[in-house]
VOVO-398239 format. One record per residue (C-alpha): residue in one letter; z, y, x; residue number from 1. Coordinates in steps of 0.25 Angstrom, whole numbers, plus 2048, in hexadecimal, padded with zeros to 3 digits. Example, Ala and Ser with C-alpha at 12.3 -4.5 7.8 and 13.67 -1.06 7.14 Angstrom:
<nodes>
[node "A",[81F,7EE,831],1]
[node "S",[81D,7FC,837],2]
</nodes>
This chain:
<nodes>
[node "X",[EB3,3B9,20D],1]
[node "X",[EAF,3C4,213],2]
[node "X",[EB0,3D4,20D],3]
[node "X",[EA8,3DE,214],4]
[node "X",[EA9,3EF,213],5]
[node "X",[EA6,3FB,21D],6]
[node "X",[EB2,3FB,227],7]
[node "X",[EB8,407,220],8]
[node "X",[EBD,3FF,214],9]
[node "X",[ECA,3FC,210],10]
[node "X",[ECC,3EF,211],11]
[node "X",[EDB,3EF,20D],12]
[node "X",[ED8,3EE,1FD],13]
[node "X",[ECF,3E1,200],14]
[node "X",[ED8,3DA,20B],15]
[node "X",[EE5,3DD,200],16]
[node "X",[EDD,3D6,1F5],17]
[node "X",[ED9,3CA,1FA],18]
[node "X",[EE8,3C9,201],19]
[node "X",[EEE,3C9,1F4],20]
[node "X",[EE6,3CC,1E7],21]
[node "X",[EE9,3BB,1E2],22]
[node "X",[ED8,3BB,1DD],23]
[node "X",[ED6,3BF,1EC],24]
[node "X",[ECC,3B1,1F2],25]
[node "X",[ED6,3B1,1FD],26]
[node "X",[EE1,3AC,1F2],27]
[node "X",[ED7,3A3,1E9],28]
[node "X",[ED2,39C,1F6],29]
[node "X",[ED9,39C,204],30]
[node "X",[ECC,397,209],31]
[node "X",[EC4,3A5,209],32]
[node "X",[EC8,3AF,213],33]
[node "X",[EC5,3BF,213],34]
[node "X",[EBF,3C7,21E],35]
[node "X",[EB9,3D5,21D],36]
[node "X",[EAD,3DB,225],37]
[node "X",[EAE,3EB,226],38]
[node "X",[E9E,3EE,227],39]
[node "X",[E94,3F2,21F],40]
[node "X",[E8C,3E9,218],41]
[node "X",[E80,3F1,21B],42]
[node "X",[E81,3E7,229],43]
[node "X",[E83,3D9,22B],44]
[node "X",[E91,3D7,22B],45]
[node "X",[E93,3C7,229],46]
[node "X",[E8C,3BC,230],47]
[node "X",[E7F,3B8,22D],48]
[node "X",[E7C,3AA,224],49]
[node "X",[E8D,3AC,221],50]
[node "X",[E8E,3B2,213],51]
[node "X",[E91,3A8,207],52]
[node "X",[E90,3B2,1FB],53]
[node "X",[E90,3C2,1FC],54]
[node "X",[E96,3CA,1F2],55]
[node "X",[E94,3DA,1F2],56]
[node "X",[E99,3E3,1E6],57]
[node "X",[E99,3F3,1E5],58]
[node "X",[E95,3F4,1F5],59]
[node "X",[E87,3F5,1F8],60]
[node "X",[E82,403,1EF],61]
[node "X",[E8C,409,1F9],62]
[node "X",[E82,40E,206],63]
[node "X",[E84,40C,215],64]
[node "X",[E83,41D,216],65]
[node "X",[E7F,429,20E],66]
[node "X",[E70,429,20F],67]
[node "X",[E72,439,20B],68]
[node "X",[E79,442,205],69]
[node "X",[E76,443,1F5],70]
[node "X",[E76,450,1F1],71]
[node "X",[E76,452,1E3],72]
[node "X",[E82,445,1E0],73]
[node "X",[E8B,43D,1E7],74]
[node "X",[E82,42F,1E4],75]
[node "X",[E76,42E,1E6],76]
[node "X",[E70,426,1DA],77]
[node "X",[E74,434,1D2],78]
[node "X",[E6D,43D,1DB],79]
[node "X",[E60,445,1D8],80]
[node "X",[E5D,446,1E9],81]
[node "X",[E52,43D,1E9],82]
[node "X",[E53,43E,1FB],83]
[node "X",[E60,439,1F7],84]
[node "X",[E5D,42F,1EF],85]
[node "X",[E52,429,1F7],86]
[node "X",[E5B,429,202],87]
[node "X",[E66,422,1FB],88]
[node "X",[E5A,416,1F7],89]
[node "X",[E58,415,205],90]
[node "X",[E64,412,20A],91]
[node "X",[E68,408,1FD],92]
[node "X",[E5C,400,201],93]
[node "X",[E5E,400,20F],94]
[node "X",[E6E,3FB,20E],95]
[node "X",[E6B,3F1,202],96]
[node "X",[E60,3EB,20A],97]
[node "X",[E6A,3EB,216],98]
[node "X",[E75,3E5,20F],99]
[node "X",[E6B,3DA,20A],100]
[node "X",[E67,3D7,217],101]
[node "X",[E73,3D6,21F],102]
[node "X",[E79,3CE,212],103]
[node "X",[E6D,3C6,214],104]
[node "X",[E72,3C0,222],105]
[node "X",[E80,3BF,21E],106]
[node "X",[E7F,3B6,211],107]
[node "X",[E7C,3A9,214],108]
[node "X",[E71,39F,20F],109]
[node "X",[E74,39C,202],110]
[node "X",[E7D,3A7,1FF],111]
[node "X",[E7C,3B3,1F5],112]
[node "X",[E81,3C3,1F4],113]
[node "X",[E86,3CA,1E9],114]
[node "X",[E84,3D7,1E8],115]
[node "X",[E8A,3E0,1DD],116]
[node "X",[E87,3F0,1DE],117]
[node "X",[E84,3FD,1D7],118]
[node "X",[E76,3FB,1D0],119]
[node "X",[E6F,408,1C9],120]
[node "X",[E6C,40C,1BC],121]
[node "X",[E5E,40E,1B6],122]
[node "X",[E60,41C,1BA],123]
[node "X",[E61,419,1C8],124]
[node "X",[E6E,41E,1C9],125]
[node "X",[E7A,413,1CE],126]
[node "X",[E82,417,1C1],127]
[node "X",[E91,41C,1C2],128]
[node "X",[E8B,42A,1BC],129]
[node "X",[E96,42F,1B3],130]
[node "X",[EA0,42B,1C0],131]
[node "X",[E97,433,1C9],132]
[node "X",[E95,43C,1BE],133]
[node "X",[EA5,440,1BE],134]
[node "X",[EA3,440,1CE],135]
[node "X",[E99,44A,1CF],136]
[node "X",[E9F,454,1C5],137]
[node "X",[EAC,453,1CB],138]
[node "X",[EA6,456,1D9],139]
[node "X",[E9F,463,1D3],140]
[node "X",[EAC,467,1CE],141]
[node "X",[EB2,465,1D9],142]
[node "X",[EA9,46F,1E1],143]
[node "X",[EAB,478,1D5],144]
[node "X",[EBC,478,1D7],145]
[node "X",[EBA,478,1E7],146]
[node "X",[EC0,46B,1E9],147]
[node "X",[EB5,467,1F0],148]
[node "X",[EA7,46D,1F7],149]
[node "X",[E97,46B,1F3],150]
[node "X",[E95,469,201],151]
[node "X",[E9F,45B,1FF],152]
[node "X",[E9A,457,1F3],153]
[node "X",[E8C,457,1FB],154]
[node "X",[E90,44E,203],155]
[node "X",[E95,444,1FA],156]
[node "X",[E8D,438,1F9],157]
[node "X",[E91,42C,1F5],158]
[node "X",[E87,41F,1FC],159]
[node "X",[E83,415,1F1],160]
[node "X",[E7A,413,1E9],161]
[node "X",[E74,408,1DF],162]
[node "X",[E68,3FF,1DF],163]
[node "X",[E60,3FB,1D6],164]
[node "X",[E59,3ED,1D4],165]
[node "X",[E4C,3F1,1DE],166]
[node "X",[E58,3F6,1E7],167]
[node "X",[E5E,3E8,1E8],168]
[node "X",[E4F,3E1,1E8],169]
[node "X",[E49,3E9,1F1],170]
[node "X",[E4C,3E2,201],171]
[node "X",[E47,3D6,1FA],172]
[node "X",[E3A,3DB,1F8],173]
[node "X",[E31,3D6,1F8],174]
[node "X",[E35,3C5,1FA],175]
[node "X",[E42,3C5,1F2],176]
[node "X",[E4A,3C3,200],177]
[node "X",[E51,3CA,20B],178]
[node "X",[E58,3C5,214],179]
[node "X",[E59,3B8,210],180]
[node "X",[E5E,3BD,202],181]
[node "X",[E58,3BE,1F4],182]
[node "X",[E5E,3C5,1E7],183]
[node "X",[E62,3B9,1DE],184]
[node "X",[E68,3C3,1D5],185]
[node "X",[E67,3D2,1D0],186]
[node "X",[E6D,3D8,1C6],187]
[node "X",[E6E,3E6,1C1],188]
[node "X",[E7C,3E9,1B7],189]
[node "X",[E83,3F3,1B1],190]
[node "X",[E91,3F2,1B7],191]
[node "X",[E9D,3F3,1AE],192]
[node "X",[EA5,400,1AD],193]
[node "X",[EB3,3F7,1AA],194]
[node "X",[EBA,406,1A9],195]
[node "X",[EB1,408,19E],196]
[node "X",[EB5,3FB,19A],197]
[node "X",[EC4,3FF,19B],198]
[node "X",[EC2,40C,194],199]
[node "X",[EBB,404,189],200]
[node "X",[EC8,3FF,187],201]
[node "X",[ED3,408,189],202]
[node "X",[ECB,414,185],203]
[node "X",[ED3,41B,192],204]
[node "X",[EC9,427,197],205]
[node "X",[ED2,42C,1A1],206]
[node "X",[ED3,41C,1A8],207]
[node "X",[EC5,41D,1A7],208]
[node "X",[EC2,428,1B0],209]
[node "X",[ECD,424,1B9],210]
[node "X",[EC8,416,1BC],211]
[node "X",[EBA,41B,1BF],212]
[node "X",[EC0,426,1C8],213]
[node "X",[ECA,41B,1CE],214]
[node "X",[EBC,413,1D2],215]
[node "X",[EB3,420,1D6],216]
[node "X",[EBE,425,1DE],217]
[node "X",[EC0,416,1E5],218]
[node "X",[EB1,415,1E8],219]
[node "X",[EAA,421,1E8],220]
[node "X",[EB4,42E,1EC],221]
[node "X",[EB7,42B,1FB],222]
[node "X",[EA7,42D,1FC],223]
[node "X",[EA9,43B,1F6],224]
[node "X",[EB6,43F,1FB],225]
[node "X",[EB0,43E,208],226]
[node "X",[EA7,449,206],227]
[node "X",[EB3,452,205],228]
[node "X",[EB6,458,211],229]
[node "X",[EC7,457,217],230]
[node "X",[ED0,462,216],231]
[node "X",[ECF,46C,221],232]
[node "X",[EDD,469,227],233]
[node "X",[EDA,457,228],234]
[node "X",[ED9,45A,236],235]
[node "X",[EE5,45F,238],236]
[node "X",[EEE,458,22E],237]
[node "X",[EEB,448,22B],238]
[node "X",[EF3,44B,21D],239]
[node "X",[EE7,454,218],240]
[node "X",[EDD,44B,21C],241]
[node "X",[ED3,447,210],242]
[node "X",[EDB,44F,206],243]
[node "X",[ECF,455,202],244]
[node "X",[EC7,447,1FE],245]
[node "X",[ED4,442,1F8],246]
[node "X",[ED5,44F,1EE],247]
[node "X",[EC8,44C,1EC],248]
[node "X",[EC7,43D,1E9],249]
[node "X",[ED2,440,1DF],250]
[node "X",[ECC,44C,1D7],251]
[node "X",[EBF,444,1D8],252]
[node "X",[EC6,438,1D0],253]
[node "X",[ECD,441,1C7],254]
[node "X",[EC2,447,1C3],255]
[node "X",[EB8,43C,1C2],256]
[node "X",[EC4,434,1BA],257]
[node "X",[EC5,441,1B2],258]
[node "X",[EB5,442,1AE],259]
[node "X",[EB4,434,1AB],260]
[node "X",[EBF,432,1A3],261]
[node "X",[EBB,43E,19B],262]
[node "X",[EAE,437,196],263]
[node "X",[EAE,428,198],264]
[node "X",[EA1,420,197],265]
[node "X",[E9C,413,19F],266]
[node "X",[E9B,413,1AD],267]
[node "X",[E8C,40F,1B1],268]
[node "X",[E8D,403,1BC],269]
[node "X",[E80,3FF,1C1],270]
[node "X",[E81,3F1,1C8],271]
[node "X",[E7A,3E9,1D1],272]
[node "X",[E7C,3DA,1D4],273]
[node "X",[E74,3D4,1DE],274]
[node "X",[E75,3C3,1E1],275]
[node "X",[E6D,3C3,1F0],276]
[node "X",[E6B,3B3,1F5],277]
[node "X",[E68,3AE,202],278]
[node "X",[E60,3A0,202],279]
[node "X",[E63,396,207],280]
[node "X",[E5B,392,214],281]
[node "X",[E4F,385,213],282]
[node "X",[E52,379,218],283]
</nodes>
């Protein structure tokens, strides 16, 4: 089994999990052993002809790089700049039809990715508006009190973005293959908002807001905080190092979890899950 992320992850969660969480595969069959690769998928990172089954969840809407700033939002699918739009297709096409390809080598014949990411709504946007919603006024309050600059919200830009069904088809064009893969399944979902569900429940606002947060904070504010410049003195003592971002991150949450909590509604969670195959070779 082998796990793959960019080499600046944190691998410690994972490698703590499969030691010792009792549903960990290393504890249901002493035969599977784990291994982690810390490259981008965007490259071949795996032998050709080696791979038995792929799987792939919340990964690939994240871009190799910012194609550009976005100047009006801090994601693009809710931006009115049409240059930044268009540049933000590009670079979706290009890495999805990278991914594909290199995937296409690895995978064995007869094997089969799964692929589960962000879709897009009708609308075109990748969903997630309230969240991003709460983000966005909390960011212009923030310029407001002083707690941070315009200039640093400028520069926040968070590289993802969803696709669409013509997004997934198009390297396939026109023959149905790449690479020696075809799409065997495509589905566009609704995910499930299961702290909607939860609050559905126990009618608990304030948990609400704080779960969301919780997860906006764990997947999306490092993106932002590092927009915020350090402290003046970070040079000079290691102590004050990142104060700044880490102020920041924490108001961000608290008013996020705050906004939310204020007016709950459903989360909307476009999905995508893509089944690609590789045929097996003629005799």
């Amino acid at each position: 089994m082998a796990h793959t992320d960019v080499p600046g992850n944190d691998f410690t969660a994972l490698f703590s999990t499969l030691a010792d969480d009792q549903d960990s595969y290393l504890k249901k069959d002493s035969a599977t052993y784990a291994s982690v690769v810390g490259r981008s998928f965007y490259t071949q990172i795996l032998p050709s002809d080696s791979i038995a089954l792929g799987w792939s969840s919340w990964a690939i809407h994240w871009l190799r790089r910012v194609p550009m700033p976005i100047p009006d939002h801090v994601e693009i699918s809710h931006s009115r700049d049409e240059e930044a739009r268009r540049a933000y297709a590009r670079q979706a096409a290009a890495d999805w039809r990278d991914f594909v390809a290199f995937r296409g080598r690895e995978l064995a014949p007869g094997s089969r990715l799964v692929v589960l990411t962000v879709g897009l709504e009708p609308d075109g946007s990748s969903g997630f508006t309230t969240a991003f919603d709460a983000i966005m006024s909390a960011l212009a309050q923030f310029v407001d009190d002083g707690i941070i600059t315009a200039d640093e919200v400028r520069r926040m830009s968070i590289p993802s973005t969803g696709r669409d069904e013509k997004d997934f088809r198009a390297p396939f064009a026109p023959s149905g293959r790449f690479e020696g893969l075809e799409i065997e399944h495509l589905e566009m979902m609704d995910g499930e908002d299961r702290f909607w569900s939860q609050f559905q429940s126990d009618k608990d606002d304030r948990a609400f807001g704080a779960n969301w947060a919780e997860f906006l904070r764990t997947s999306m504010f490092p993106i932002l905080a590092a927009a915020v410049d350090d402290d003046a003195d970070a040079d000079h003592d290691r102590d004050h190092t990142g104060t700044r971002r880490r102020e920041f991150v924490q108001q961000l949450e608290a008013s996020v979890a705050a906004q939310l909590a204020a007016a709950p509604a459903p989360m909307s969670i476009p999905l995508a899950m893509v089944v690609l195959a590789k045929r097996r070779r003629s005799a």
